[in-house]
BADREN-157239 format. One record per residue (C-alpha): x, y, z; residue in three letters. Coordinates in steps of 0.5 Angstrom, whole numbers, plus 500, padded with zeros to 3 digits. Each point is the difference from the previous one (the first is absolute). Layout:
<nodes>
XYZALA;...
</nodes>
This chain:
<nodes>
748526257UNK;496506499UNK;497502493UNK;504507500UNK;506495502UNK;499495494UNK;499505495UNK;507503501UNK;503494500UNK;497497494UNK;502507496UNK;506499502UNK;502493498UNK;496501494UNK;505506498UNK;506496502UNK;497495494UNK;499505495UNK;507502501UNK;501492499UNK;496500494UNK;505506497UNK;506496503UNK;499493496UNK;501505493UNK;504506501UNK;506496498UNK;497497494UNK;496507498UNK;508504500UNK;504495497UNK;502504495UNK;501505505UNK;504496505UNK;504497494UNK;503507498UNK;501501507UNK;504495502UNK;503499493UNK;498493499UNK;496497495UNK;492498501UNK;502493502UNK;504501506UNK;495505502UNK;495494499UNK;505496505UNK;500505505UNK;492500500UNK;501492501UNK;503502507UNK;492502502UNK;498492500UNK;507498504UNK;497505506UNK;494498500UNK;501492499UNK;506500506UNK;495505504UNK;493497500UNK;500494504UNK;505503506UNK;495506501UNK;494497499UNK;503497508UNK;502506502UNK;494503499UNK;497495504UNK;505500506UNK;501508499UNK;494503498UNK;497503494UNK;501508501UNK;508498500UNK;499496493UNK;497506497UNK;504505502UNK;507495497UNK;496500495UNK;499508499UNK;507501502UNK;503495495UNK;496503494UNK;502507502UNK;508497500UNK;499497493UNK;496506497UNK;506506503UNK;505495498UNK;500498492UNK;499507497UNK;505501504UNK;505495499UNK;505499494UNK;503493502UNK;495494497UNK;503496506UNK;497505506UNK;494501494UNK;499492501UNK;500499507UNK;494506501UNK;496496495UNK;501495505UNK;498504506UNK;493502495UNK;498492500UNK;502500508UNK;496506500UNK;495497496UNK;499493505UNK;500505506UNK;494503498UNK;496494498UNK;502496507UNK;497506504UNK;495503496UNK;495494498UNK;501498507UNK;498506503UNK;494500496UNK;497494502UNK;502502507UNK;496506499UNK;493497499UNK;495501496UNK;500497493UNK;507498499UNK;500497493UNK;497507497UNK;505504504UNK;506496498UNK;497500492UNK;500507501UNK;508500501UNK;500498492UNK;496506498UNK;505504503UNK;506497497UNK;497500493UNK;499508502UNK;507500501UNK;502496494UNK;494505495UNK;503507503UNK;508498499UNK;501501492UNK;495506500UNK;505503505UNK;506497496UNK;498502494UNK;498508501UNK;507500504UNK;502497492UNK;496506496UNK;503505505UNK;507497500UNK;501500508UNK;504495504UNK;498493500UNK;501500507UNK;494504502UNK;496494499UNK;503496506UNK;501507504UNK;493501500UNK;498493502UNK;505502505UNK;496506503UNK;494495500UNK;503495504UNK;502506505UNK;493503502UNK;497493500UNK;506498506UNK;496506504UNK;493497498UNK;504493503UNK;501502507UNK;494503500UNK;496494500UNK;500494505UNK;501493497UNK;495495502UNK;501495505UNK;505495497UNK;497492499UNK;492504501UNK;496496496UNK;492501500UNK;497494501UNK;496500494UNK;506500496UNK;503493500UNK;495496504UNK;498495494UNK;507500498UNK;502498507UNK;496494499UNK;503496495UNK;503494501UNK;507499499UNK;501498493UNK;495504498UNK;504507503UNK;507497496UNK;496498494UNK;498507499UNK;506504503UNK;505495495UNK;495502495UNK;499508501UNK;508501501UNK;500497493UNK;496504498UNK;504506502UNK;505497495UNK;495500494UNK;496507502UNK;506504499UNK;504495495UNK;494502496UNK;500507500UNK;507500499UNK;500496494UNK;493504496UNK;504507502UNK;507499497UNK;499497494UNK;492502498UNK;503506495UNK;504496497UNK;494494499UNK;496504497UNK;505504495UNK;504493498UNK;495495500UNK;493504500UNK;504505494UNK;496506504UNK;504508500UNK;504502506UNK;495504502UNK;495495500UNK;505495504UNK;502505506UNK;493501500UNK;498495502UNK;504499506UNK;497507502UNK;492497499UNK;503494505UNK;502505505UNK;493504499UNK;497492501UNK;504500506UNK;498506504UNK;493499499UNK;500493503UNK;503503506UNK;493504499UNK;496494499UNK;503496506UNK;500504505UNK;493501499UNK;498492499UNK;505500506UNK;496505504UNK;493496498UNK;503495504UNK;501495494UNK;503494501UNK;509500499UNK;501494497UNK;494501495UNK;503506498UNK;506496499UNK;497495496UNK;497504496UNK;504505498UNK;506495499UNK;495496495UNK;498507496UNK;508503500UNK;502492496UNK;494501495UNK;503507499UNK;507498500UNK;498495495UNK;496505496UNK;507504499UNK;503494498UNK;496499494UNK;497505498UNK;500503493UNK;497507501UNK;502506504UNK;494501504UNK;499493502UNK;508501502UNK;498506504UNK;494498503UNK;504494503UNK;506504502UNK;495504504UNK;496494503UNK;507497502UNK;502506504UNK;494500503UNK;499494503UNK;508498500UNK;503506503UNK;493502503UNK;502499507UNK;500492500UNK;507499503UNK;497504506UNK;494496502UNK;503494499UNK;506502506UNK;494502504UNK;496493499UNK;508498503UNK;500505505UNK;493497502UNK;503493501UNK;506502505UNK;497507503UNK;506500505UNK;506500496UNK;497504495UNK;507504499UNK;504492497UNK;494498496UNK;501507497UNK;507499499UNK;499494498UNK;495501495UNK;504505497UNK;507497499UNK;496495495UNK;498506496UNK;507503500UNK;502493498UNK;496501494UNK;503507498UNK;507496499UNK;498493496UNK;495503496UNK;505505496UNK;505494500UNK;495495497UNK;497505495UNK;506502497UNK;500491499UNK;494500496UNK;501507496UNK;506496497UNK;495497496UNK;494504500UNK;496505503UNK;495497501UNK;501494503UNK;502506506UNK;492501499UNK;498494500UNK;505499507UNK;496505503UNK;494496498UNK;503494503UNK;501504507UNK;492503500UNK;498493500UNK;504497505UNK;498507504UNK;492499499UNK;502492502UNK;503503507UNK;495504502UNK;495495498UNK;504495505UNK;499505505UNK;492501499UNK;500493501UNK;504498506UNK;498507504UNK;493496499UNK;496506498UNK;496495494UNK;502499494UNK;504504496UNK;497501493UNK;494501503UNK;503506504UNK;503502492UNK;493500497UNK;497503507UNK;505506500UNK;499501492UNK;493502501UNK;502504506UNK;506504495UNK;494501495UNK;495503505UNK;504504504UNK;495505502UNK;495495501UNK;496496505UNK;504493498UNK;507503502UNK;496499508UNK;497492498UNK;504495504UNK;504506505UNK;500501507UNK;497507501UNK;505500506UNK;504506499UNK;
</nodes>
């Protein structure tokens, strides 16, 4: 592929996340809105948010294969097209059924997009982790730039409506920048990208795909669990003031774009995947812990950041391309398949919190805690069975790297390889 080429289709399939960063919230940022709309109450609108879950559960495994068979370039383009139906159809529907039905369209657009995009980026060369970590900070972009639009549409008493209109017109320009751009040969790898994983022996490749698929389960489980019931946390059982509560879910996304930062860095310096995994996974639990227990509001808003920075950071991106390295000619399926376990979670874990709320608030948090300990276990299993030496080593190794960022010691250890 020739630079010009590349540069074209990263543009584009970035933009198709931003849009997705806004897709995963609009509902729930014009739930009000959408209430009156319909005329239903806040909970049915809940329901037909549900819907999004439904489609990309249903959606994710069956893409990931045609995405094999069929190429990329037609995943993302039913992905863009799926986005376009469901951000045309709900401001414009009044029958919940029909509104149900596009949020389902909205997770089939979701898995359609991930099945083609980090394919195509492995497939493009170059540093492929950096690039699919990347996909985050654009979709924390989209998620940042959303309830600014929406509430400057609220001050000036416009329709809610033009939220999904304008992500309408985005998706619109960049289907011109999409058939621009040539997508790379379907199953391309470079060699260098998955000849060590390409020698591990069987048992060793099943231990660590069984332990990152469940891994996929638990990345998202927590991340679900910390954003839904934070606030009410820290008001109900920490005593802090509404504004205090909601914003720690803000100093959470705040710690989540700079992860994306700081990995994409580390990634670009070629610091080892599963160290990163380790380590963040270990730091992201020890903040989660500090939550939990802490007493006052700045250890709480210290750990909320610290949380989103190594939780949300961009870690359920780098695991997927340790898997992709593994099975480099079936890299739509593993996708499919690796996402499928994180959709699972955005079903169980809504059921199972709502269990433990009847007794308390915090056993949620303290399910959370749970979740974060078997997560680092999972990527602890996986350093150990990929066989790149021991595990906790890596953490104390990737620590020290973190803390001296602009250093020499982030180069100790590494290939100069590019």
């Amino acid at each position: 592929m020739t630079r010009s080429n590349k540069r074209r289709l990263s543009m584009a399939l970035y933009l198709n996340y931003l849009v997705h960063g806004i897709g995963l919230i609009i509902l729930t940022q014009n739930m009000q809105a959408l209430g009156g709309f319909w005329n239903v109450p806040i909970a049915t609108v809940s329901y037909v948010i549900s819907g999004i879950g439904i489609g990309k559960l249903i959606a994710y495994f069956l893409f990931g294969y045609l995405s094999d068979r069929f190429g990329r370039r037609k995943l993302v383009l039913t992905g863009t097209l799926s986005y376009m139906v469901f951000f045309i159809g709900i401001p414009f529907t009044h029958n919940i059924v029909i509104a149900y039905l596009f949020a389902i369209i909205a997770g089939v657009a979701n898995s359609a997009l991930d099945s083609g995009t980090y394919p195509t980026f492995v497939e493009m060369g170059g540093n492929s982790s950096a690039s699919n970590v990347f996909i985050k900070a654009f979709m924390s972009l989209g998620e940042f730039i959303l309830p600014l639009f929406i509430a400057t549409l609220e001050a000036r008493q416009l329709w809610f409506g033009w939220s999904f209109i304008g992500a309408l017109l985005v998706l619109v320009v960049n289907l011109f920048v999409l058939h621009g751009a040539h997508f790379p040969e379907r199953n391309n790898t470079d060699e260098a990208f998955s000849e060590a994983h390409q020698s591990l022996s069987k048992v060793r490749r099943v231990t660590a795909t069984i332990a990152l698929a469940l891994y996929g389960y638990t990345t998202m489980a927590i991340m679900i669990l910390f954003t839904q019931w934070i606030s009410m946390f820290a008001t109900k059982n920490l005593g802090y003031s509404s504004l205090v509560s909601h914003g720690l879910l803000s100093l959470y996304s705040i710690g989540s774009i700079s992860g994306v930062i700081v990995m994409f860095i580390l990634l670009k310096l070629n610091v080892t995947e599963t160290k990163l995994l380790v380590v963040t996974n270990t730091i992201s639990l020890i903040a989660l812990l500090t939550v939990t227990n802490a007493s006052t509001v700045i250890m709480t808003s210290i750990g909320c950041f610290v949380f989103g920075f190594t939780a949300a950071g961009g870690v359920m991106q780098i695991a997927l391309n340790v898997l992709l390295k593994m099975f480099p000619t079936h890299k739509g399926v593993i996708t499919g398949t690796y996402f499928t376990f994180g959709s699972i979670a955005t079903f169980t874990i809504p059921i199972v919190t709502g269990i433990l709320s009847q007794t308390s608030i915090q056993a949620v948090m303290n399910f959370d805690v749970v979740i974060g300990l078997v997560g680092t276990g999972l990527v602890i299993i996986t350093s150990l069975a990929i066989g790149t030496g021991n595990a906790f080593a890596h953490a104390g190794h990737s620590v020290m790297t973190l803390l001296h960022i602009g250093g020499a010691p982030v180069g100790q250890g590494q290939s100069k390889d590019e």
